[in-house]
FISETI-129164 format. One line per 10 residues: for each residue x, y, z of N, C-alpha, C, CB. Coordinates in steps of 0.02 Angstrom, whole numbers, plus 50000, padded with zeros to 5 digits. Glycine has a CB too. Layout:
X:Y:Z:X:Y:Z:X:Y:Z:X:Y:Z | ... $
//
This chain:
45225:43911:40973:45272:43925:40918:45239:43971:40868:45295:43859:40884 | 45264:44028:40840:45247:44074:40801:45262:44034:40731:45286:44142:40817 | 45213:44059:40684:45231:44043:40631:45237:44118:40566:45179:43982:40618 | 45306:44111:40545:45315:44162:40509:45313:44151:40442:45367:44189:40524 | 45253:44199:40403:45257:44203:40326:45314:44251:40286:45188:44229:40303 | 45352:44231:40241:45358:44288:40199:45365:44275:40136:45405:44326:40215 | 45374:44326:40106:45370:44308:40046:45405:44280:39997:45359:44341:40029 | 45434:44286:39927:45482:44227:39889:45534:44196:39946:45534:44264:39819 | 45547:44146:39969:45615:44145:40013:45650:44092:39971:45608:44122:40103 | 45678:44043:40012:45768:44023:39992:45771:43977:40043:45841:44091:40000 $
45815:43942:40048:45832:43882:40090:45855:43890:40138:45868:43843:40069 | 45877:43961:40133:45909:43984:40230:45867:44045:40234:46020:44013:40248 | 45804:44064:40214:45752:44106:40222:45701:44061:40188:45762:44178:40193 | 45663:44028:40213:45619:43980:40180:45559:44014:40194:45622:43905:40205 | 45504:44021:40148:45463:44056:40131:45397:44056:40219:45440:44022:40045 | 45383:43995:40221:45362:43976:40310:45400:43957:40343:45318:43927:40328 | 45403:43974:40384:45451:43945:40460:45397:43941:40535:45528:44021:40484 | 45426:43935:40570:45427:43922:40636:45458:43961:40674:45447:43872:40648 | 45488:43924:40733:45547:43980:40784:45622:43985:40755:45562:43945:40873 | 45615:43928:40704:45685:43922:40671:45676:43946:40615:45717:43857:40665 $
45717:44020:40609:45708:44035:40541:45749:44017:40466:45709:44094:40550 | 45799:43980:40494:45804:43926:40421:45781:43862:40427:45877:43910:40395 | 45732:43847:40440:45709:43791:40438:45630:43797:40399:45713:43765:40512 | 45604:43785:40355:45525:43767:40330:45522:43769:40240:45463:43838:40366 | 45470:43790:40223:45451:43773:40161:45465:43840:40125:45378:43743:40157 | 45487:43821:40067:45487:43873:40001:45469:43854:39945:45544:43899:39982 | 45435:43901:39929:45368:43889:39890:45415:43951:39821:45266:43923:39947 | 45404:43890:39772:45423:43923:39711:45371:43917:39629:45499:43889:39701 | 45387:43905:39583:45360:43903:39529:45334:43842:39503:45396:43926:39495 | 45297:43808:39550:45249:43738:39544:45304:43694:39578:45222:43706:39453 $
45340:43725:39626:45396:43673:39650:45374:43692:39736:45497:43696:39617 | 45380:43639:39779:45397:43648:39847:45467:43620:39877:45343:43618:39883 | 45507:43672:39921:45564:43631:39952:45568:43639:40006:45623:43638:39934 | 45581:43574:40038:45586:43594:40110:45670:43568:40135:45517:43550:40158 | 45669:43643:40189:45736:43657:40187:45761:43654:40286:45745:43745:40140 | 45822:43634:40308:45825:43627:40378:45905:43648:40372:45801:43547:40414 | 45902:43659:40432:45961:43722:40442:45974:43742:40387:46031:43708:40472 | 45957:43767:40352:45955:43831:40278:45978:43778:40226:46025:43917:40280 | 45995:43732:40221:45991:43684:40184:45945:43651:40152:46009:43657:40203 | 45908:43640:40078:45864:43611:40052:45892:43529:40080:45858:43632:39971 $
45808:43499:40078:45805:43407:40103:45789:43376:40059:45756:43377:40156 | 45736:43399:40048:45706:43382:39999:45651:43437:39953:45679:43327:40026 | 45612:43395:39877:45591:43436:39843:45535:43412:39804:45639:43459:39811 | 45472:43428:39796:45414:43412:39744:45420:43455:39677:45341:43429:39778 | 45426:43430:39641:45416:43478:39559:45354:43481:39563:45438:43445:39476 | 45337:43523:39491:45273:43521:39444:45261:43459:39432:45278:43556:39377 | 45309:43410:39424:45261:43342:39395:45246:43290:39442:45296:43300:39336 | 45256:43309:39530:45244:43281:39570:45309:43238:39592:45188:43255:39553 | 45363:43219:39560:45407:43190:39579:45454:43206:39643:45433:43188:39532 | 45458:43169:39705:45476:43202:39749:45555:43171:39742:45430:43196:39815 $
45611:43223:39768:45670:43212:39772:45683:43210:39838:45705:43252:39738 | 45719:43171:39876:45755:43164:39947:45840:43178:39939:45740:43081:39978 | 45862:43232:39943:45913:43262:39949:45953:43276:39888:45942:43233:39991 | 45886:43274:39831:45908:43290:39762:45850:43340:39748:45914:43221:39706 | 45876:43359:39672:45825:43388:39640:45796:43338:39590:45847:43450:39609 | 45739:43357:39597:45731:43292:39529:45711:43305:39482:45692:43236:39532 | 45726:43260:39433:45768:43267:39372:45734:43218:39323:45847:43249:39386 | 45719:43217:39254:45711:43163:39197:45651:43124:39203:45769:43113:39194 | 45640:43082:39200:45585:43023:39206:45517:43047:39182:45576:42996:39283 | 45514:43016:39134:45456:43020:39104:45382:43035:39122:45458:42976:39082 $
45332:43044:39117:45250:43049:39130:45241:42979:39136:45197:43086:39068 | 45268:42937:39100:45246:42862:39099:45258:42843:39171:45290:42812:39043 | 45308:42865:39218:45329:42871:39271:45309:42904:39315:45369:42879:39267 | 45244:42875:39370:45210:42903:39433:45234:42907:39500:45159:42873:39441 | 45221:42955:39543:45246:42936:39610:45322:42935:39609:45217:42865:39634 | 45361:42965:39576:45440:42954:39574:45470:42979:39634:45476:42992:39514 | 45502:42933:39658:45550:42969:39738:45615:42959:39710:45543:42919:39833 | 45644:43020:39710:45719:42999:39699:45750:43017:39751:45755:43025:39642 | 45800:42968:39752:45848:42985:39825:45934:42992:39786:45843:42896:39900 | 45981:43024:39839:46046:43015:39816:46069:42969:39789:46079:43020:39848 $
46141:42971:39759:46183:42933:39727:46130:42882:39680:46233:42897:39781 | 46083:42922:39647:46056:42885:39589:46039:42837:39605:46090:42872:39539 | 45988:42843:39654:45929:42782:39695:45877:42813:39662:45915:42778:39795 | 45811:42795:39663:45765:42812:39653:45697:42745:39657:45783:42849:39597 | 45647:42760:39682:45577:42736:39693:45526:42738:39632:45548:42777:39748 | 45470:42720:39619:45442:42754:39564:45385:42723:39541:45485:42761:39512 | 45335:42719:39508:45274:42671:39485:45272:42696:39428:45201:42672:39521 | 45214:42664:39382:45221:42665:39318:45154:42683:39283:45248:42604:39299 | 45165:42701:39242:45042:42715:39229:45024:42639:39222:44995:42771:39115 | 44979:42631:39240:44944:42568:39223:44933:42550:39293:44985:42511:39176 $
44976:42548:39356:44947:42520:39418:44997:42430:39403:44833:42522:39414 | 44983:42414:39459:45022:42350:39501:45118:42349:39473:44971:42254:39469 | 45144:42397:39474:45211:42401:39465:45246:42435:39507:45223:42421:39411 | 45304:42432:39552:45337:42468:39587:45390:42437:39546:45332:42468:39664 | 45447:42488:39548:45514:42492:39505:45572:42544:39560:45492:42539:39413 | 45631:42500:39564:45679:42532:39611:45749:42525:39565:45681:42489:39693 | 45783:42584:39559:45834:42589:39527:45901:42631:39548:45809:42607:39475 | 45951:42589:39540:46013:42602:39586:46052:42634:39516:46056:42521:39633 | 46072:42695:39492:46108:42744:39445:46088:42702:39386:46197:42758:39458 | 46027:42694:39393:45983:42704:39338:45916:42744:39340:45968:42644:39320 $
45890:42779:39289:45843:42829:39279:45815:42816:39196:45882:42906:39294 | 45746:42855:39206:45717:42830:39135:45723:42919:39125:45621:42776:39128 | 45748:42947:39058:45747:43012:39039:45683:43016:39024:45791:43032:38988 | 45678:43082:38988:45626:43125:38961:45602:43098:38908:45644:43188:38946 | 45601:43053:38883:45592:43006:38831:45567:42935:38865:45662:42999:38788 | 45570:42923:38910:45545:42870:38935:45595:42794:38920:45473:42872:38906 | 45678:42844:38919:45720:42801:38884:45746:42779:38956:45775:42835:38821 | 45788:42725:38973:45808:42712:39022:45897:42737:39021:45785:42640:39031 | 45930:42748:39068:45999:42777:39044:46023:42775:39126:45997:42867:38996 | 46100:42787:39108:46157:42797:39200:46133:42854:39211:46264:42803:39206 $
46116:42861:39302:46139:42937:39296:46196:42965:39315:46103:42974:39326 | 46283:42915:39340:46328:42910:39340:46375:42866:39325:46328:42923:39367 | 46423:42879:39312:46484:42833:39295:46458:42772:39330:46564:42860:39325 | 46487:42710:39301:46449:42635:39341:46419:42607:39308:46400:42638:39395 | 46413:42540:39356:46378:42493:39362:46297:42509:39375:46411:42459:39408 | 46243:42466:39338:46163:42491:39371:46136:42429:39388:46103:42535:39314 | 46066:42441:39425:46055:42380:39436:45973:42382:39446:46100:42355:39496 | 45924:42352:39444:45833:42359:39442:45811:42322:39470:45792:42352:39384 | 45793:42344:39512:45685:42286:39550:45654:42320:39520:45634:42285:39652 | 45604:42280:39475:45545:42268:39465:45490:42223:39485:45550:42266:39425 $
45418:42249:39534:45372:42202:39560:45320:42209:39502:45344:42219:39639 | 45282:42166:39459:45227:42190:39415:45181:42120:39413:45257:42219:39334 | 45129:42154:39418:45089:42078:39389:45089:42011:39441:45136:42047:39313 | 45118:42033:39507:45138:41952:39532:45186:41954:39526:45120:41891:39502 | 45246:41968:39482:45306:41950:39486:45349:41982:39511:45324:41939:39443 | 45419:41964:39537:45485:42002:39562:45525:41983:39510:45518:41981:39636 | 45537:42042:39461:45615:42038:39420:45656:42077:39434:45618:42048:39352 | 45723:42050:39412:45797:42081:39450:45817:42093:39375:45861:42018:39508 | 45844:42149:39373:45916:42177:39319:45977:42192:39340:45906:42242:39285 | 46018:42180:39282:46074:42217:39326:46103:42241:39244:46139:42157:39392 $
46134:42298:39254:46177:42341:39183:46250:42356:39179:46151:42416:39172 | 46289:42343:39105:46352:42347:39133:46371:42405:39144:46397:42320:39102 | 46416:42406:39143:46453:42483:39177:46458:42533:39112:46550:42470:39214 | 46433:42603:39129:46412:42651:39086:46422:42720:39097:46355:42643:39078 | 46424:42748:39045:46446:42826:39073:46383:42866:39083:46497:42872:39017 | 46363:42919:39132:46308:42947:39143:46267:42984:39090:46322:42983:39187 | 46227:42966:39101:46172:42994:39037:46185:42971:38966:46174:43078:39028 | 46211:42904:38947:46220:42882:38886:46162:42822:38924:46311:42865:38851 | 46115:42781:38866:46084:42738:38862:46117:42670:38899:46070:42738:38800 | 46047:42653:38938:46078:42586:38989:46054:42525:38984:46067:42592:39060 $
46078:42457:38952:46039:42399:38915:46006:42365:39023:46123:42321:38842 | 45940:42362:39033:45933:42320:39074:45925:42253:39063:45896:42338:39101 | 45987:42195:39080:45975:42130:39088:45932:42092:39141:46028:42112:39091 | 45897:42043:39103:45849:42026:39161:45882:41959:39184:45764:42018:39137 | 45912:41954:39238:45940:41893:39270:45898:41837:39323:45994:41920:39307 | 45841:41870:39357:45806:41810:39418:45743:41825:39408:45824:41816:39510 | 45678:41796:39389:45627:41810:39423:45587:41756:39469:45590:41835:39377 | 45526:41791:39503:45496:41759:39551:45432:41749:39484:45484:41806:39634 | 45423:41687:39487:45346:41725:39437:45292:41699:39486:45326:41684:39335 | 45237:41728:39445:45179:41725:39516:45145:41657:39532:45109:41776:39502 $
45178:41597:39507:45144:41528:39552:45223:41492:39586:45091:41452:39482 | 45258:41556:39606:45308:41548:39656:45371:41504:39602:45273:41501:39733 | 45357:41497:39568:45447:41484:39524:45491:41529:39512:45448:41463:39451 | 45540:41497:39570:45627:41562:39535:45668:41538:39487:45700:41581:39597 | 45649:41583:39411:45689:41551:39365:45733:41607:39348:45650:41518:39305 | 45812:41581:39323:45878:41614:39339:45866:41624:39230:45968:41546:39396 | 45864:41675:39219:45875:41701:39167:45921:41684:39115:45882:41746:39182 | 45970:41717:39151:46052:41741:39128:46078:41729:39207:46065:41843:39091 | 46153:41671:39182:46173:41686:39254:46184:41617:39282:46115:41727:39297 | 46219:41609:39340:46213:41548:39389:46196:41538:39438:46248:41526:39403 $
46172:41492:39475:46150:41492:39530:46222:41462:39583:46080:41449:39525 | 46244:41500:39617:46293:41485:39648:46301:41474:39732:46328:41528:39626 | 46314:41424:39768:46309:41404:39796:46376:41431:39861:46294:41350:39763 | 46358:41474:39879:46444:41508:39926:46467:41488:39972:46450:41571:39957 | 46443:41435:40017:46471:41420:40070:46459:41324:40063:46435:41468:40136 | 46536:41298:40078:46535:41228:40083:46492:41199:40132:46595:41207:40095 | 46446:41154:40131:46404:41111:40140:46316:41144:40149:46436:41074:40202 | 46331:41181:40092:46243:41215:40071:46242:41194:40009:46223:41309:40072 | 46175:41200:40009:46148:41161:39934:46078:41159:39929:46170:41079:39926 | 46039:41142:39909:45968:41129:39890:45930:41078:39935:45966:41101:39819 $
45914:41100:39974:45858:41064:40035:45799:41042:40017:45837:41109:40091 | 45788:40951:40021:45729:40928:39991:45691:40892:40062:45748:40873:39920 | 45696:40946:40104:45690:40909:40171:45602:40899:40178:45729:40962:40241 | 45583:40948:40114:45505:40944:40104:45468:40887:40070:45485:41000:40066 | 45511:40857:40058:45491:40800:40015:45491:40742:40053:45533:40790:39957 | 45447:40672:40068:45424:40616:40097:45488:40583:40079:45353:40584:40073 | 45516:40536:40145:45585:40522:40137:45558:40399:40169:45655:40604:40219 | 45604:40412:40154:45642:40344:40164:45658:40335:40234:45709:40341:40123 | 45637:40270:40253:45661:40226:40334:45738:40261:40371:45686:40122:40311 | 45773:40241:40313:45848:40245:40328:45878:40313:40296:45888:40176:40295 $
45822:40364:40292:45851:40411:40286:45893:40475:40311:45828:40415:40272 | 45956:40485:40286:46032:40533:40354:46007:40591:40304:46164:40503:40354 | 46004:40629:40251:46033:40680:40224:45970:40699:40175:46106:40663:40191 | 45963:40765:40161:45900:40780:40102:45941:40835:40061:45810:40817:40139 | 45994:40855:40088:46031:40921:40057:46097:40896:39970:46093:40958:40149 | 46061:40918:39940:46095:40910:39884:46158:40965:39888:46046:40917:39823 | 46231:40962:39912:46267:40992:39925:46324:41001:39875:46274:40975:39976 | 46333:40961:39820:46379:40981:39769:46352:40945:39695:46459:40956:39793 | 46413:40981:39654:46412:40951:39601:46477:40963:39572:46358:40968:39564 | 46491:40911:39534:46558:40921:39494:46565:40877:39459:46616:40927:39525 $
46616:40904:39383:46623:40859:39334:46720:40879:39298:46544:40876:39273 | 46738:40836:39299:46804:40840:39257:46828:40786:39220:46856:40854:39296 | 46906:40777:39254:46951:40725:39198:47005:40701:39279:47012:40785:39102 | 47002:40646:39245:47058:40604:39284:47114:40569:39255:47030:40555:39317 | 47178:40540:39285:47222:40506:39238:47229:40437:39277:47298:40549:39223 | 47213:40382:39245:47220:40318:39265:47278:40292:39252:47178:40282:39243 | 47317:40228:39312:47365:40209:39299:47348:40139:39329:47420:40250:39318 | 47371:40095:39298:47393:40011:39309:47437:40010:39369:47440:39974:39240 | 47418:39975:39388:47480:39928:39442:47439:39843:39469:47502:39992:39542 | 47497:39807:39460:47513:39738:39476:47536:39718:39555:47570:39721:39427 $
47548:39656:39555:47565:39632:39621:47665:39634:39596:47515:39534:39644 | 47682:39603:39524:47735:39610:39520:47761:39627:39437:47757:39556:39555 | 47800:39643:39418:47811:39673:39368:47768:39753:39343:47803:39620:39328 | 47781:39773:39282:47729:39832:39259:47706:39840:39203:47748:39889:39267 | 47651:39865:39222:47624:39885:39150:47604:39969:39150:47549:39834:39131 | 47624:39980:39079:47623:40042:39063:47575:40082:39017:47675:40047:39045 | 47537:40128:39043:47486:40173:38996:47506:40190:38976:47448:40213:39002 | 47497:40171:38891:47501:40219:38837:47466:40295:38828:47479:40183:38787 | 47405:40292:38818:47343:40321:38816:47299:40312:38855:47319:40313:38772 | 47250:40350:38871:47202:40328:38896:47152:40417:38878:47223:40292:38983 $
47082:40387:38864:47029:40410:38820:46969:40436:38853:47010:40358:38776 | 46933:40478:38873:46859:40487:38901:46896:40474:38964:46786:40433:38875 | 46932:40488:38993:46956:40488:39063:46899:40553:39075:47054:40504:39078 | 46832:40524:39124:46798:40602:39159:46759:40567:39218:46732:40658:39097 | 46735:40620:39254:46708:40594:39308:46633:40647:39297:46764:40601:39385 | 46576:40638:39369:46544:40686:39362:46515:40660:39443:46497:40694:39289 | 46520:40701:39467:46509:40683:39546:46438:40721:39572:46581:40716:39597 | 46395:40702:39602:46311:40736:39615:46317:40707:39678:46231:40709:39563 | 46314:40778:39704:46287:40745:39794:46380:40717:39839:46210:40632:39776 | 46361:40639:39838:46416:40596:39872:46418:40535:39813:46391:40565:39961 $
46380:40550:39745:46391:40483:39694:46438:40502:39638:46317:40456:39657 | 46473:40462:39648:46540:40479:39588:46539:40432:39546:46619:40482:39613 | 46537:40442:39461:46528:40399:39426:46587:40435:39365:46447:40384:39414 | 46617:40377:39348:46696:40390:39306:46696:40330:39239:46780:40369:39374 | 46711:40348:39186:46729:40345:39127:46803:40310:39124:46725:40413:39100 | 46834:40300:39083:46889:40272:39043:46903:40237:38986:46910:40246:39068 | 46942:40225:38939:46975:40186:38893:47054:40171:38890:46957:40212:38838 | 47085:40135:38928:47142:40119:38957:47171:40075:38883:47131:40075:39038 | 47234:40101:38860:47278:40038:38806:47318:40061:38849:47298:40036:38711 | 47394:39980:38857:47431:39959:38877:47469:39992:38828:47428:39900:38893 $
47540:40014:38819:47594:40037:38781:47659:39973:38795:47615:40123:38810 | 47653:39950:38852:47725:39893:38888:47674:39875:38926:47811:39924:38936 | 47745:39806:38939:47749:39769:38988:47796:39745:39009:47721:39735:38985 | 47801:39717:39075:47878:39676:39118:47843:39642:39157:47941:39725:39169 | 47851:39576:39134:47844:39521:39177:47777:39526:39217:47903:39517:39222 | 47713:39550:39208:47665:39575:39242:47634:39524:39284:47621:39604:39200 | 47610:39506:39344:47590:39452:39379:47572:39468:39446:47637:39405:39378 | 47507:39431:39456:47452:39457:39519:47388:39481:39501:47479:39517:39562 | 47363:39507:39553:47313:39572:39557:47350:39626:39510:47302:39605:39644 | 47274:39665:39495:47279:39705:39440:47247:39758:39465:47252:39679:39376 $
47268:39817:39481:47217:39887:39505:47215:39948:39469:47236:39916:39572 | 47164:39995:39448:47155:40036:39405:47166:40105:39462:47082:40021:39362 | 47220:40130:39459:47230:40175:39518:47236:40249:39504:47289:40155:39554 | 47192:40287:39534:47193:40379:39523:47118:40406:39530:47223:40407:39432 | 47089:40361:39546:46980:40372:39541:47002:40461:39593:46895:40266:39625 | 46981:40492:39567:46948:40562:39583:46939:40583:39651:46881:40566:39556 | 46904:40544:39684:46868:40541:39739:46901:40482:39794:46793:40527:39714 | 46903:40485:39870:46913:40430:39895:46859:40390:39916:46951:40439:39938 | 46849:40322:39887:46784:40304:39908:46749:40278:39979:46774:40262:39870 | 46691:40289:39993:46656:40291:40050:46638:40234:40072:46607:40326:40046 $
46613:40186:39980:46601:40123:39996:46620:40069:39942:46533:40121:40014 | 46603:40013:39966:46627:39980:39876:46575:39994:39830:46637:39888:39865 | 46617:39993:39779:46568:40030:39694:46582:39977:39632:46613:40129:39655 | 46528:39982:39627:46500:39930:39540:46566:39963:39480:46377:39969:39494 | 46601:39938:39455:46616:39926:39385:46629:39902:39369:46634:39940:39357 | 46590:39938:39286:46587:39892:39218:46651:39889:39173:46530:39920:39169 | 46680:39818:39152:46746:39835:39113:46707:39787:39068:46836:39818:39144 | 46754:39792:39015:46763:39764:38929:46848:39779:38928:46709:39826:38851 | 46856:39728:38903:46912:39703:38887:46929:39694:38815:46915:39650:38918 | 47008:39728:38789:47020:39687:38724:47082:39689:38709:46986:39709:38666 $
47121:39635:38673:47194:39614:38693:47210:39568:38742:47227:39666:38715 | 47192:39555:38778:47205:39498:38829:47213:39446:38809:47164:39486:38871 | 47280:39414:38838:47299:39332:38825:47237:39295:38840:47363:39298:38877 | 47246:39219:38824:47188:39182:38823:47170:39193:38898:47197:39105:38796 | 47112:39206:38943:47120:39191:38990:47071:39129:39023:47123:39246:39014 | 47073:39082:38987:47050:39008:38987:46966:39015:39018:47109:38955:39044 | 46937:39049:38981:46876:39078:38997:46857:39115:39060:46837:39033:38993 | 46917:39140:39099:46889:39176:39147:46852:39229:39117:46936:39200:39193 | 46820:39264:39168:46788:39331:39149:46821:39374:39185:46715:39340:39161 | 46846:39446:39170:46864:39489:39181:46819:39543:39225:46883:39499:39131 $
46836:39530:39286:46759:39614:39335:46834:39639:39362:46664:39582:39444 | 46788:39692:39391:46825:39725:39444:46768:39766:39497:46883:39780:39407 | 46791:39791:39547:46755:39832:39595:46801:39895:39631:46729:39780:39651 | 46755:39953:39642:46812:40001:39678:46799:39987:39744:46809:40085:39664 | 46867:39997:39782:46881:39958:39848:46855:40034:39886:46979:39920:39865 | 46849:40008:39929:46815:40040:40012:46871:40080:40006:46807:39985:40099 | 46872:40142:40040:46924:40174:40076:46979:40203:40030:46953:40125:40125 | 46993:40192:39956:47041:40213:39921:47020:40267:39867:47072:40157:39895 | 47076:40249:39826:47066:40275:39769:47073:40229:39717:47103:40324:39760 | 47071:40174:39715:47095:40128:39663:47023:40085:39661:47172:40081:39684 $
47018:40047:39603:46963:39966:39582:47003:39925:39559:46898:39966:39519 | 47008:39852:39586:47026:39795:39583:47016:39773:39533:47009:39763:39619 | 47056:39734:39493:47026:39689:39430:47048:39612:39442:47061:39718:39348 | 46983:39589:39433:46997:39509:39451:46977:39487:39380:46944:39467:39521 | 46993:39401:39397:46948:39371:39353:46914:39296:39388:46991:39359:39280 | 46845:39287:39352:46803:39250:39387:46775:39208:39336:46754:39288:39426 | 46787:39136:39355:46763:39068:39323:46736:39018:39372:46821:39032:39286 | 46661:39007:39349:46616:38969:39401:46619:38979:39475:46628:38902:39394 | 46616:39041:39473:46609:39063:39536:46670:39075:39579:46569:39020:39565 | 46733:39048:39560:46789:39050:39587:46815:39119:39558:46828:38987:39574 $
46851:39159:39612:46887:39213:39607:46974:39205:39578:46879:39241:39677 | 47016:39227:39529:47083:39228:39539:47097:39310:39538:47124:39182:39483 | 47164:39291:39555:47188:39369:39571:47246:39396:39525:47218:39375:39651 | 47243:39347:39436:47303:39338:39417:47297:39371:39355:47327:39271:39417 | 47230:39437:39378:47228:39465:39288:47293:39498:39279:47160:39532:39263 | 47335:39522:39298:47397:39565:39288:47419:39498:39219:47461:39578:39379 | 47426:39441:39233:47478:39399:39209:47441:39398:39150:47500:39329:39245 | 47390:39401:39100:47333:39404:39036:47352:39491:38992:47227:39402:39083 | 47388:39524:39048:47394:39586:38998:47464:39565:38963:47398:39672:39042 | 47465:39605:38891:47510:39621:38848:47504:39687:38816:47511:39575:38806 $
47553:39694:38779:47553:39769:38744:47492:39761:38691:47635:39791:38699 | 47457:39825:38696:47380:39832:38646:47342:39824:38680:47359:39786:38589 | 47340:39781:38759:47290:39773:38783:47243:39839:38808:47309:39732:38826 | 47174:39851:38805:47140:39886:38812:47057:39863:38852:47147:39907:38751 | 47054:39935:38908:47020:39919:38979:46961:39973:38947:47071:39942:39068 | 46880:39939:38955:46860:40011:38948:46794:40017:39005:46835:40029:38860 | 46816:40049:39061:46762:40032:39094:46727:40109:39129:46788:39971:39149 | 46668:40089:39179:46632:40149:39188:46616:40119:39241:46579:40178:39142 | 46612:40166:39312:46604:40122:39388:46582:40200:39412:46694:40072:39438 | 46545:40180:39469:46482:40222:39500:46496:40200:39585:46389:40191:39463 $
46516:40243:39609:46516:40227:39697:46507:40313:39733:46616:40181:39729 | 46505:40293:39804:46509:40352:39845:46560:40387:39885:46474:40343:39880 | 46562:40434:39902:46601:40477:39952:46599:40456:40000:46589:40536:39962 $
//
């Protein structure tokens, strides 16, 4: 292969070539470009910054090793050593200011020191000043702490895997797979007659994992003839197994010292309210409510 010199050239006369004479280097005023089928590829300035299918443009001295690539990508290091910095239509100007270099959204890796930080910028017009938010880092004894932001979980039955952690005999599951918290509306029902919610107060739930634990303050507004079993019906969740709750009671006819429990039943959505004296069960709290009466309980079971 011959190699041909000449003198000033151009991108479809490039100053060296080969057998292809738009193809090689042109050599200009502290700039090199190299050019293929008469087309510039890329480009080195005077300040060393190489461009890949740009010219390049802005970025400060504070800014070493700069590769910029199209659509406002760019590569880059920083003086001082242990920093690589990657920026998607973001650029640091001639000022060492950071700014868009188009219409948009921007966004930053930064590696420094050990660490991986993420930015992201809102949407901005080109060459006006660009705020970088710092949303995730890695810091260097391996903690990912979320800045700004949530940690969001996108696909149903993923979650936080503690499969690293020393487990239990009877242990099925290590994956912490949800969380949730709201409001529920509770309603009474009897074996016969009704009773009617007035109000009801701190109706919330907050569910972790498969454990659902729920709130209330239930007053009675009516009654008709109320008699039987007594069930607190609308729990959030359908339960997995039977669940502990706690009631307090106030308003209730005498109920000749029974005590007032209840439990949430297997398989539903509802908790039972009994009452229990020396160990004997009845099933006749319905018939002890009147109007004013008020339920305030808090019960904890599973999915």
């Amino acid at each position: 292969m011959a190699v041909k010199i000449r003198g000033t050239g151009n991108a479809a006369n490039p100053s060296i070539t080969g057998d292809d004479d738009d193809t090689g280097l042109v050599y200009g005023t502290n700039q090199i470009d190299f050019s293929t089928g008469g087309t510039t590829r890329a480009t080195v300035d005077s300040a060393g910054r190489l461009g890949l299918g740009v010219t390049p443009t802005d970025f400060h001295s504070n800014n070493t090793a700069v590769f910029q690539l199209k659509d406002g990508n760019s590569i880059f290091s920083r003086t001082g050593g242990q920093f690589l910095g990657i920026f998607q239509n973001i650029k640091y100007n001639s000022s060492d200011v950071s700014q868009y270099v188009a219409n948009g959204l921007g966004t930053a890796y930064f590696q420094a020191s050990g660490e991986h930080k993420f930015y992201t910028a809102a949407s901005g017009t080109a060459d006006n000043n660009a705020t970088l938010q710092q949303r995730v880092r890695i810091e260097s004894d391996g903690n990912l702490k979320i800045l700004d932001g949530d940690l969001v979980i996108g696909a149903s039955g993923h979650g936080i895997d503690f499969s690293d952690t020393s487990d239990a005999s009877g242990k099925s599951s290590e994956l912490l797979d949800d969380y949730e918290e709201g409001t529920w509306t509770p309603t009474l029902t009897c074996a016969s007659g009704t009773i009617t919610v007035g109000n009801h107060f701190h109706s919330e739930y907050t569910k972790v994992g498969r454990v659902v634990y729920v709130t209330s303050r239930i007053t009675v507004s009516a009654v008709s003839s109320p008699s039987g079993w007594l069930t607190i019906q609308g729990l959030p969740f359908t339960s997995g197994s039977f669940g502990a709750l706690s009631l307090t009671t106030t308003g209730l006819l005498d109920t000749d010292a029974k005590i007032p429990q209840g439990v949430v039943e297997y398989n539903n959505t509802f908790a039972y309210l009994r009452t229990f004296a020396d160990g004997i069960e009845s099933d006749n709290l319905a018939g002890y409510v009147q109007n004013g009466t008020a339920f305030i309980i808090s019960a904890c079971y599973n999915v």
